[in-house]
DSSP file (Angstrom, degrees, kcal/mol; ACC not computed):
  #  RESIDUE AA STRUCTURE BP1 BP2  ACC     N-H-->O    O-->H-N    N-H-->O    O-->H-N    TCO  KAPPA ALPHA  PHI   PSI    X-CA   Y-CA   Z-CA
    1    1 A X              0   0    0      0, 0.0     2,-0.7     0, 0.0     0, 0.0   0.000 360.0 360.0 360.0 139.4    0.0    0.0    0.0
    2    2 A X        -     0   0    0      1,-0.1     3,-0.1     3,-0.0     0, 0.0  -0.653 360.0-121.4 -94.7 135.8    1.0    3.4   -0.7
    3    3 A X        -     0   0    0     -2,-0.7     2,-0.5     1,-0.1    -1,-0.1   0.186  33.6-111.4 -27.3 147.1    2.0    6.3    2.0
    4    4 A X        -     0   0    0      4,-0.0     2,-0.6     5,-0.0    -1,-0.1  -0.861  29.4-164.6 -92.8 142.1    0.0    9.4    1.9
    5    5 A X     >  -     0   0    0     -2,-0.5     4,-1.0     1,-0.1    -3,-0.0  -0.983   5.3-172.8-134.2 116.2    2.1   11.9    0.8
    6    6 A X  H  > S+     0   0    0     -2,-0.6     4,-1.4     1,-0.2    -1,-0.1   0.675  82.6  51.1 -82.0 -23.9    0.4   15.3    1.6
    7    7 A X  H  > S+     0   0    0      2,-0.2     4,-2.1     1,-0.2    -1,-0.2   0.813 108.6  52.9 -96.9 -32.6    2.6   17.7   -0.1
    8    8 A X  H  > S+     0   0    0      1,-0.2     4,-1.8     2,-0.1    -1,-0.2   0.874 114.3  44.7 -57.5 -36.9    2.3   15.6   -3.3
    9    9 A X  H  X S+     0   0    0     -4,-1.0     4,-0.5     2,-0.2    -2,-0.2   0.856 103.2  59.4 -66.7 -32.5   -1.7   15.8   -2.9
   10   10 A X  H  X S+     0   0    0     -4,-1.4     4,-2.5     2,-0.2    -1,-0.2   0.912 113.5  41.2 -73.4 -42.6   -1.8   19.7   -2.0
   11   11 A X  H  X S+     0   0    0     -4,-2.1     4,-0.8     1,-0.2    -1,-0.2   0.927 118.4  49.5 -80.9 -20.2    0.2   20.3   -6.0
   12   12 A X  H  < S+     0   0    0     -4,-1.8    -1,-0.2    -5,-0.2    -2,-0.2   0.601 115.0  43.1 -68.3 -20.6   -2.2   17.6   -7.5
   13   13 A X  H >< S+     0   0    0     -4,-0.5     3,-1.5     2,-0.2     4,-0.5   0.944 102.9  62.9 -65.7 -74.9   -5.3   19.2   -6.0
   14   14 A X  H 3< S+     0   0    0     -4,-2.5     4,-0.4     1,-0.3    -2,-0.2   0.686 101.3  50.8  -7.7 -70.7   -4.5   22.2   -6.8
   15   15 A X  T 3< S+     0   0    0     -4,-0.8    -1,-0.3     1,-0.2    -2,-0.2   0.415 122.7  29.2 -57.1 -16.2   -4.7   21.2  -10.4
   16   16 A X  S X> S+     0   0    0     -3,-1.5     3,-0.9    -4,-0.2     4,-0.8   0.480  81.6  91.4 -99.3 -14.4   -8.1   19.7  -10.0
   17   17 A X  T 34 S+     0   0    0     -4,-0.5    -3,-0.1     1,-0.2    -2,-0.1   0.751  82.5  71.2 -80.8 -24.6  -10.2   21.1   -7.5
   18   18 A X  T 34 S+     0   0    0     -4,-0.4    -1,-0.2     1,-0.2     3,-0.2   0.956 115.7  24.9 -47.1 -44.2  -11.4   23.4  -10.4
   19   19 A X  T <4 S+     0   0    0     -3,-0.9     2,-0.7     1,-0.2    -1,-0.2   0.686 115.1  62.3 -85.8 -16.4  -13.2   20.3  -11.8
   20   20 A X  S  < S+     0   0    0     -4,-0.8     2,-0.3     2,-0.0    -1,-0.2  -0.822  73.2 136.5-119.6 101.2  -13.8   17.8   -8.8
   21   21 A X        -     0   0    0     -2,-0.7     2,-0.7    -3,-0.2    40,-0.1  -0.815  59.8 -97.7-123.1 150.8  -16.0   19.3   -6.4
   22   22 A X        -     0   0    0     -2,-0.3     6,-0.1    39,-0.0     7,-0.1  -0.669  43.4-132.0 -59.7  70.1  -18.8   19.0   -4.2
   23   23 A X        +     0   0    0     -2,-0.7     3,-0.1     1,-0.1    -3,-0.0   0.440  35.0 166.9 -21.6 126.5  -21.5   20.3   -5.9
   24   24 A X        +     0   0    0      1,-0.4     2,-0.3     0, 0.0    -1,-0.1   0.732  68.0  43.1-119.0 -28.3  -23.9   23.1   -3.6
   25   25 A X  S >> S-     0   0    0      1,-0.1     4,-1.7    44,-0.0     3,-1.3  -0.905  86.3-113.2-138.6 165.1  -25.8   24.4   -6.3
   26   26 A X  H 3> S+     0   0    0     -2,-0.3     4,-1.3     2,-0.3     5,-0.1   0.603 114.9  60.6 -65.4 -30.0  -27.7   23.4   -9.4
   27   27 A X  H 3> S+     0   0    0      2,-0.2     4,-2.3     3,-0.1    -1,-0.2   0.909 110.5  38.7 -47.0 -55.4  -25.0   25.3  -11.6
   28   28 A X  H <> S+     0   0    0     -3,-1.3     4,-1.9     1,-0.2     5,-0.5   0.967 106.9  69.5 -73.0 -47.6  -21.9   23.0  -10.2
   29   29 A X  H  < S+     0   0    0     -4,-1.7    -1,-0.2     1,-0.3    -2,-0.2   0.689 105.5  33.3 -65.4 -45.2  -24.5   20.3  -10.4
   30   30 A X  H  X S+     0   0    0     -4,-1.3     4,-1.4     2,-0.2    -1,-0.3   0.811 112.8  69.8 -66.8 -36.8  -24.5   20.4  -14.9
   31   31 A X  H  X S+     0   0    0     -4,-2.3     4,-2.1    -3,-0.3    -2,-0.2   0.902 107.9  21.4 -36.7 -48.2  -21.4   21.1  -14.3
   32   32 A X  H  X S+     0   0    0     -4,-1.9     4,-1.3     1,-0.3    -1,-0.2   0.517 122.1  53.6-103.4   9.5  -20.4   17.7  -13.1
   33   33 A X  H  > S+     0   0    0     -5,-0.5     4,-1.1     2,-0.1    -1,-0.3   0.606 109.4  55.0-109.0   5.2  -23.2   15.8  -14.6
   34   34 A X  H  X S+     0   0    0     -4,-1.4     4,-0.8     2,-0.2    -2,-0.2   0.791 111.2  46.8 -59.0 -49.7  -21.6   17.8  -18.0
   35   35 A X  H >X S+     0   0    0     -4,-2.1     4,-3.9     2,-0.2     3,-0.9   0.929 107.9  63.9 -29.2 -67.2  -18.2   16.2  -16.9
   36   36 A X  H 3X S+     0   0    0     -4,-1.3     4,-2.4     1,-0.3     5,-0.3   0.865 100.9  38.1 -15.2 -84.1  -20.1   13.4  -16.6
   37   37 A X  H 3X S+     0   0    0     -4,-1.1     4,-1.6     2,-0.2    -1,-0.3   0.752 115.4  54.2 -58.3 -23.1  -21.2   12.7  -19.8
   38   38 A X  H <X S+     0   0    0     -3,-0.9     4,-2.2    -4,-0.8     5,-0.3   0.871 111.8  50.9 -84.7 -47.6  -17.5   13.9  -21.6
   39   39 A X  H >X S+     0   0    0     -4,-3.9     4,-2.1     1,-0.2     3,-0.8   0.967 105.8  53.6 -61.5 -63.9  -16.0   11.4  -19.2
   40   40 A X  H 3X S+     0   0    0     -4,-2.4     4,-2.3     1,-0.2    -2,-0.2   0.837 106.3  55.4 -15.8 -62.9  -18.6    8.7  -20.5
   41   41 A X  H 3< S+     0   0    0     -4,-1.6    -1,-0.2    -5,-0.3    -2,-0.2   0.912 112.1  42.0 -37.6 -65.3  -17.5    9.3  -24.1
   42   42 A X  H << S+     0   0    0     -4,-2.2    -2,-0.2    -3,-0.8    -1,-0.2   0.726 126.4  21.1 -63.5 -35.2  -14.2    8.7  -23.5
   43   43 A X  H >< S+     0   0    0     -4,-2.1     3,-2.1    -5,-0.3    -2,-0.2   0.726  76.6 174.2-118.6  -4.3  -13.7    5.9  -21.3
   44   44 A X  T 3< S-     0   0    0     -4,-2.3    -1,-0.1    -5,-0.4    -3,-0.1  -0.008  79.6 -18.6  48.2-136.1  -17.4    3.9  -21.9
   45   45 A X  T 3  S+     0   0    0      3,-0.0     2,-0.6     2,-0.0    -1,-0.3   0.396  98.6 128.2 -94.7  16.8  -17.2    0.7  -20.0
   46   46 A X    X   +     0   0    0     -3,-2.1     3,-0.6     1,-0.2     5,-0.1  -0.553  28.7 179.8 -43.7 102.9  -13.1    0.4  -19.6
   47   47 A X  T 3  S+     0   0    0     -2,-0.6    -1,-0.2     1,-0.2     5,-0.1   0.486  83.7  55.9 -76.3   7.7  -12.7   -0.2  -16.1
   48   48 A X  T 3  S+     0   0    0     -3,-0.1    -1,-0.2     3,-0.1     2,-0.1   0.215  78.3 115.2-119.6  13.9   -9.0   -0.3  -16.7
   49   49 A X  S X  S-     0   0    0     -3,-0.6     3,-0.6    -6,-0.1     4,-0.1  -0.353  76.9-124.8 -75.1 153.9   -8.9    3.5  -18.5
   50   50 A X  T 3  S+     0   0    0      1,-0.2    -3,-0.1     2,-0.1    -7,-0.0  -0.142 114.1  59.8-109.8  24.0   -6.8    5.6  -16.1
   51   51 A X  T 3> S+     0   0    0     -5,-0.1     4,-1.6     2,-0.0    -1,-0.2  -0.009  80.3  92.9-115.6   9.5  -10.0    8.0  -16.1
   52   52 A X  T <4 S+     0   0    0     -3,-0.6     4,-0.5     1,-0.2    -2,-0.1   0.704  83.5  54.7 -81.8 -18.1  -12.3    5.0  -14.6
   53   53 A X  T  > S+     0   0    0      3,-0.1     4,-3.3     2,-0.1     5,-0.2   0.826 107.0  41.4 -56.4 -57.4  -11.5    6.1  -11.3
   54   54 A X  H  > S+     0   0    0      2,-0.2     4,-1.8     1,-0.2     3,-0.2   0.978 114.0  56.2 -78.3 -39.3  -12.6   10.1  -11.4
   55   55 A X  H  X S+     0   0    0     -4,-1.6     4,-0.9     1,-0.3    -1,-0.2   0.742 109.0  42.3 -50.2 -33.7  -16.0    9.2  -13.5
   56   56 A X  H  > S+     0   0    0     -4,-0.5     4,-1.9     2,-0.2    -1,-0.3   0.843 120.9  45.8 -91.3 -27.2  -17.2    6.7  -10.9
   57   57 A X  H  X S+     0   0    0     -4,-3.3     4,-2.4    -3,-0.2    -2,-0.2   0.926 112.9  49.6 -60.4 -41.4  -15.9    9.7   -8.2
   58   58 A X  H  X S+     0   0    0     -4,-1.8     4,-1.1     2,-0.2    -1,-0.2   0.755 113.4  50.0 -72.1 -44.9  -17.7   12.5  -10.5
   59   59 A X  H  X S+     0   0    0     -4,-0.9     4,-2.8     2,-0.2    -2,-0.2   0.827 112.2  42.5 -74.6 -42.9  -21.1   10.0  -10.3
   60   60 A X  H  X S+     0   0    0     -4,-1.9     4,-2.2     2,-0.2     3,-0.2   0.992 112.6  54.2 -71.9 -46.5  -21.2    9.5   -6.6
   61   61 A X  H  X S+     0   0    0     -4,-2.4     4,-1.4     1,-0.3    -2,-0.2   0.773 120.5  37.2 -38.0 -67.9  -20.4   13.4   -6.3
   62   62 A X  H  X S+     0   0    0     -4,-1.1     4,-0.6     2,-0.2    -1,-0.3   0.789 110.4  52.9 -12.2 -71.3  -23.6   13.5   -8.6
   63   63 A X  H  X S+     0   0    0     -4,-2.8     4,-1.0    -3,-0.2     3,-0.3   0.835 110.5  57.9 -79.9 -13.9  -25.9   10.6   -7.2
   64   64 A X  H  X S+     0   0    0     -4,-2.2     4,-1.0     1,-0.2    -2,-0.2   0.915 107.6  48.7 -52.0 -48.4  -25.3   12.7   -3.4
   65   65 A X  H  < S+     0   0    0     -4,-1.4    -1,-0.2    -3,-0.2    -2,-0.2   0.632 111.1  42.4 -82.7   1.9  -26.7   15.6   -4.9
   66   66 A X  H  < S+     0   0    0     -4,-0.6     4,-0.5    -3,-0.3    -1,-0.2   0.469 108.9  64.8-106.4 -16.9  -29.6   14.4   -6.4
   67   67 A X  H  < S+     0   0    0     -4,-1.0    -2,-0.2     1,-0.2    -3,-0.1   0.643 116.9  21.4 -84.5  -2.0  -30.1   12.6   -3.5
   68   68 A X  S  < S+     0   0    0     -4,-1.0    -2,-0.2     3,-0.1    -1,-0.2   0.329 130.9  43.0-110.0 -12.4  -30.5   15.3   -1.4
   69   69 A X  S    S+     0   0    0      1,-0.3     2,-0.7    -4,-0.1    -3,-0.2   0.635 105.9  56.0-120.7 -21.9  -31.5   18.1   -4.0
   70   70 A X  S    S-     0   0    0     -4,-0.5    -1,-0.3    -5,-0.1     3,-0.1  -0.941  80.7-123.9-122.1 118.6  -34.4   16.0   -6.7
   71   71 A X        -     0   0    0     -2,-0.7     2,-0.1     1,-0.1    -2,-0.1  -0.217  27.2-103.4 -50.1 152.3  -37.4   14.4   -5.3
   72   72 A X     >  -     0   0    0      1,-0.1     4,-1.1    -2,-0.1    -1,-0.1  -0.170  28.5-123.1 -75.5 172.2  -38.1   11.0   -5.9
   73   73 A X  H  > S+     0   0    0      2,-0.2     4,-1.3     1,-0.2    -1,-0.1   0.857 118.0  54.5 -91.0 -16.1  -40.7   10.6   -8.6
   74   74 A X  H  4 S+     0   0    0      1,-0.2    -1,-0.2     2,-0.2    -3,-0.0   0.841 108.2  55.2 -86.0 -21.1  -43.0    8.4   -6.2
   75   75 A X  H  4 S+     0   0    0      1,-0.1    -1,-0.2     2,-0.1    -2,-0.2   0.941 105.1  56.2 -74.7 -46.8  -42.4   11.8   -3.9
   76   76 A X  H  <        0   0    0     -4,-1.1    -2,-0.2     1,-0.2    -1,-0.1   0.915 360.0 360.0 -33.4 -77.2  -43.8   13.8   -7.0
   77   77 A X     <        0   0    0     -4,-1.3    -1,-0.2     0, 0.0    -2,-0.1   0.202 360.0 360.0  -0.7 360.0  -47.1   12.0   -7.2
């Protein structure tokens, strides 16, 4: 297993954080289900694509906010 190496994470982060978020509003929310779909394109069903990682991170990010932010449809009813 590898060490966490903090200092390595903080310049990798850095570089990302623009894109990988925890969505708060409905904006970031197309935003990452916009991701979404670009990421879909590219790696389809590869689990072995070196982007199969951040798409399934980018989905739960996603199925959290919808699970908290969109009614169910039986709630709808």
């Amino acid at each position: 297993m590898q060490s966490f190496n903090l200092d390595q994470t903080i310049t990798a982060w850095s570089s990302i954080a623009e894109n990988v978020f925890v969505p708060h509003t409905e904006e970031e929310y197309n935003r990452l289900v916009g991701m979404l779909d670009r990421l879909i394109d590219q790696v389809g069903e590869d689990e072995s694509h070196p982007l199969a990682s951040l798409m399934e991170v980018i989905g739960v990010l996603i199925e959290n906010y919808e699970t908290e932010h969109i009614p169910q449809l039986e709630e709808i009813v």
